[in-house]
C-alpha positions as CSV (number, residue, x, y, z in Angstrom):
1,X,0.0,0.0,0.0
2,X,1.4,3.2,-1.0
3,X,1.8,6.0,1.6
4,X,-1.0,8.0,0.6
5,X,-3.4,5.9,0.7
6,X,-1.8,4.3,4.1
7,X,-2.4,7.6,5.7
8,X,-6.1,8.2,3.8
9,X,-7.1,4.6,4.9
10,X,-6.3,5.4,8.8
11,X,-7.8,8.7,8.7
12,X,-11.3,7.3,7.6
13,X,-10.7,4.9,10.2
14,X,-10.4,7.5,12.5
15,X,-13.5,9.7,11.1
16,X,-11.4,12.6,10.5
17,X,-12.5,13.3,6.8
18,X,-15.4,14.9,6.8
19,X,-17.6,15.8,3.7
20,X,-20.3,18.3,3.2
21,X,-20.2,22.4,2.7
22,X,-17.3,23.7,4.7
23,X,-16.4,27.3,5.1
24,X,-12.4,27.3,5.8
25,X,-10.5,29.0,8.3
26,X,-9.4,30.8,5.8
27,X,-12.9,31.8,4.7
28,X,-12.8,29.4,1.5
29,X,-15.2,27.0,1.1
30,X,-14.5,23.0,0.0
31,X,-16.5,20.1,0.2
32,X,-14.2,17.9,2.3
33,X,-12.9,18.8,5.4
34,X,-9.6,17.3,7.2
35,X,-10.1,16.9,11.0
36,X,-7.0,15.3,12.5
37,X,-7.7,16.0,16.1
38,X,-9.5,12.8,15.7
39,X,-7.2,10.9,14.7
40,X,-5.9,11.8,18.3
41,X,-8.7,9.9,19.5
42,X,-7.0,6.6,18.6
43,X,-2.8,6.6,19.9
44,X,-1.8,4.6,18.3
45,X,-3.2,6.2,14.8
46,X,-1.5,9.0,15.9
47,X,1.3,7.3,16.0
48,X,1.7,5.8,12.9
49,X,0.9,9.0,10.9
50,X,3.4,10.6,13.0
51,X,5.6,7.6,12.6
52,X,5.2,8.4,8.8
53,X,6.2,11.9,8.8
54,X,9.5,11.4,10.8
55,X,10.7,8.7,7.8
56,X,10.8,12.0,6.0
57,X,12.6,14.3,8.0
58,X,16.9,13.4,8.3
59,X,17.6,17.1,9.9
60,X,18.8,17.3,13.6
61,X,17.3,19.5,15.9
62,X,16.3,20.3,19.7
63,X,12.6,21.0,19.7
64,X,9.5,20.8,17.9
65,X,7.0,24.0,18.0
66,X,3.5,23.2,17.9
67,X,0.9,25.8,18.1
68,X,-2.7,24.7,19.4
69,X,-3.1,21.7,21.8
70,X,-4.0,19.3,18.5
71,X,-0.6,20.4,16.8
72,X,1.5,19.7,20.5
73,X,0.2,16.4,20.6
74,X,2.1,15.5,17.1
75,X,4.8,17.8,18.2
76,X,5.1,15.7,21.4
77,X,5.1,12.7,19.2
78,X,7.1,13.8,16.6
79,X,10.1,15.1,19.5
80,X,10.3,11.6,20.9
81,X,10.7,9.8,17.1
82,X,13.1,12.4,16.5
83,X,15.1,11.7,19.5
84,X,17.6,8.9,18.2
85,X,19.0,12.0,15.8
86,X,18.6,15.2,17.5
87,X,21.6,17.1,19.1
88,X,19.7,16.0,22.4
89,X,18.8,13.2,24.0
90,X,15.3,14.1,23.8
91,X,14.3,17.5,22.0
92,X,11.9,19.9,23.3
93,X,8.3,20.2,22.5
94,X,6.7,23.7,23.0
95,X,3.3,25.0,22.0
96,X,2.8,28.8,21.3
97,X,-0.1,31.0,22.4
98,X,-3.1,30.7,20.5
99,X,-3.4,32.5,17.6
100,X,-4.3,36.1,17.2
101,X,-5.3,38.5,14.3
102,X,-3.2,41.5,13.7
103,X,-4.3,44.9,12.6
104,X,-4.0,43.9,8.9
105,X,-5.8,40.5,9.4
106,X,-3.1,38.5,9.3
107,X,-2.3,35.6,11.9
108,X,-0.5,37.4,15.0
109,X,1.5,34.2,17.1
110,X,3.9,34.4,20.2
111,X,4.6,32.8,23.5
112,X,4.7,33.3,27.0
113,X,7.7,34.5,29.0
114,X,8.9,30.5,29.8
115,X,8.7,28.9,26.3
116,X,10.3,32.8,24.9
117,X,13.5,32.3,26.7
118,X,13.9,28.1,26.4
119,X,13.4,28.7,22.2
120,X,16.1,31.2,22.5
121,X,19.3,29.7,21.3
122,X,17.5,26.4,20.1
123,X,17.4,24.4,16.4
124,X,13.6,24.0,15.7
125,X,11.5,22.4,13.4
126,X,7.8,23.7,13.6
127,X,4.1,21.0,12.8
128,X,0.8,22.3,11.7
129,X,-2.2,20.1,11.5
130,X,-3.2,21.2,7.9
131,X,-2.2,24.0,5.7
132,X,-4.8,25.7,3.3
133,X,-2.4,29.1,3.0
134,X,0.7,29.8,4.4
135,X,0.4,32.2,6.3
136,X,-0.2,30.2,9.6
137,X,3.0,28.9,9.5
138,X,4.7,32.2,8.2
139,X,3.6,33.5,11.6
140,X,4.8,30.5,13.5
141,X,8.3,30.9,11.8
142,X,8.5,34.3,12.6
143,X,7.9,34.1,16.2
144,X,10.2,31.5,16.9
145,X,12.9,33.2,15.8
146,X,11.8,36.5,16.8
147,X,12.8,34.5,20.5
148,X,16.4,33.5,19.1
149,X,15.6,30.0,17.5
150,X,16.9,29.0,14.3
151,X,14.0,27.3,12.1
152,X,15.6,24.4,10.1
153,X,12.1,23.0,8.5
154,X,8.2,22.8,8.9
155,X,6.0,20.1,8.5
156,X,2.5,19.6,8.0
157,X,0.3,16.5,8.8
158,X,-1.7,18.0,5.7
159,X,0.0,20.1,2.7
160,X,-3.6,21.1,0.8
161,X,-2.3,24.4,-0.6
162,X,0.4,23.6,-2.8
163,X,2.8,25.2,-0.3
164,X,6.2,25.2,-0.7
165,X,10.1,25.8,1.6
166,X,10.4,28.7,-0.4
167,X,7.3,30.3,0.3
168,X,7.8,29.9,4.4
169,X,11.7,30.8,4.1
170,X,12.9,27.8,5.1
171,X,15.4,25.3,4.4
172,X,12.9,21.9,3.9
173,X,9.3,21.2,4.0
174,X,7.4,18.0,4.9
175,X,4.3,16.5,4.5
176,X,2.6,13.7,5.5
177,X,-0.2,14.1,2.9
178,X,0.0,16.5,-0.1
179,X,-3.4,17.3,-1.9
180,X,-3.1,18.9,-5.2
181,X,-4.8,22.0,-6.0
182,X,-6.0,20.4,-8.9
183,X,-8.5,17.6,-7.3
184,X,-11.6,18.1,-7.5
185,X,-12.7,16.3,-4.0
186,X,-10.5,18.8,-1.8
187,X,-10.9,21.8,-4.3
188,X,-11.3,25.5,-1.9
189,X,-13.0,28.6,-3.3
190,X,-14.0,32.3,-2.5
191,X,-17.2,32.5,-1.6
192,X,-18.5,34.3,-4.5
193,X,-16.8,31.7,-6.7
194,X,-18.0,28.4,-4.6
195,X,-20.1,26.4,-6.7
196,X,-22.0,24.6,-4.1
197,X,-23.1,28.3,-3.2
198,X,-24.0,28.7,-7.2
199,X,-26.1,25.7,-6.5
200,X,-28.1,26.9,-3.6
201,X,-26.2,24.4,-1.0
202,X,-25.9,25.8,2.2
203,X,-23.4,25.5,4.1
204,X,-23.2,23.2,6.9
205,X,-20.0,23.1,8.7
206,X,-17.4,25.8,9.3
207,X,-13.8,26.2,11.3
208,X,-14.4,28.4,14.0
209,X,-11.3,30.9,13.5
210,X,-10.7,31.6,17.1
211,X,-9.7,27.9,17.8
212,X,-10.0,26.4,14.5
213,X,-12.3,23.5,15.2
214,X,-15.2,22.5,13.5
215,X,-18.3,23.6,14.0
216,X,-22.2,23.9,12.7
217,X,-22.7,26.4,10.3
């Protein structure tokens, strides 16, 4: 079995695809949602994607940034696979603050006075749950370093928007599942363009944007 449809057949498993009418955190709407907090329902699920991620990743480092309580859990995870190659015996897993708008709308992230000063001086790789834009992730970057930490790679569990190193100024990128732009089942549009709006569907889920979790439209 190919790794993508590995990861696909665990995740349906785990009832963490969801279809229907989803407005996006990003205010896009797609007819198939990814929920990976449940595949933290079942460890040892979460294990195995993790488990499929860290094949990926041959970089040292000594911690892994996760940024709401779903993305520390694979942080966590991803720390301890890690370990064997990391400049420490076990690297550090650190969560940031949840995220924030800024003035200009865009995604405002830091952390609190004890994880600020342990990043400082540290090699980190930073995991998101799943990536739409970039611009998540550009934030995450940015405050880690803004606390003295050198950002060797990101990963996501989910790569949906085509994103690349280069975008996020960093040296790699991983994914554990990349979805092109191009397919039609996981295909995200304004809402003026949406056709599922066009067709009178309403919508019936959406990511609430203060926490990002799912909720009823």
């Amino acid at each position: 079995m190919k790794r993508q449809e590995q990861v696909f057949h665990i995740l349906e498993k785990c009832g963490a695809l969801i279809s229907g009418h989803v407005q996006l955190r990003s205010g896009k709407h797609s007819q198939r949602f990814l929920d990976m907090r449940r595949a933290q329902l079942f460890p040892e699920s979460t294990e195995t994607l993790v488990g499929l991620l860290s094949e990926q990743i041959k970089m040292n480092v000594t911690g892994i940034v996760g940024r709401s309580p779903h993305c520390v859990v694979f942080a966590h995870e991803l720390a301890k696979m890690l370990a064997r190659n990391s400049k420490k015996d076990k690297p550090l897993s650190l969560q940031s603050m949840p995220r924030e708008k800024s003035s200009d709308g865009n995604p405002l992230v830091y952390f609190d006075h004890l994880y600020s000063a342990q990043l400082n001086g540290e090699t980190i790789g930073i995991i998101e749950d799943v990536g739409t834009t970039d611009a998540t992730m550009k934030a995450m970057i940015q405050a880690t370093r803004d606390c003295g930490a050198e950002v060797t790679f990101a990963a996501y569990m989910c790569n949906r928007g085509g994103i690349t190193a280069e975008q996020l100024g960093v040296e790699k990128l991983y994914s554990l599942l990349e979805i092109s732009k191009e397919d039609k089942n996981w295909q995200f549009f304004k809402p003026d363009e949406c056709p599922y709006c066009a067709q009178g569907q309403q919508l019936e889920w959406k990511v609430d944007d203060s926490n990002g979790l799912l909720v009823p439209a």
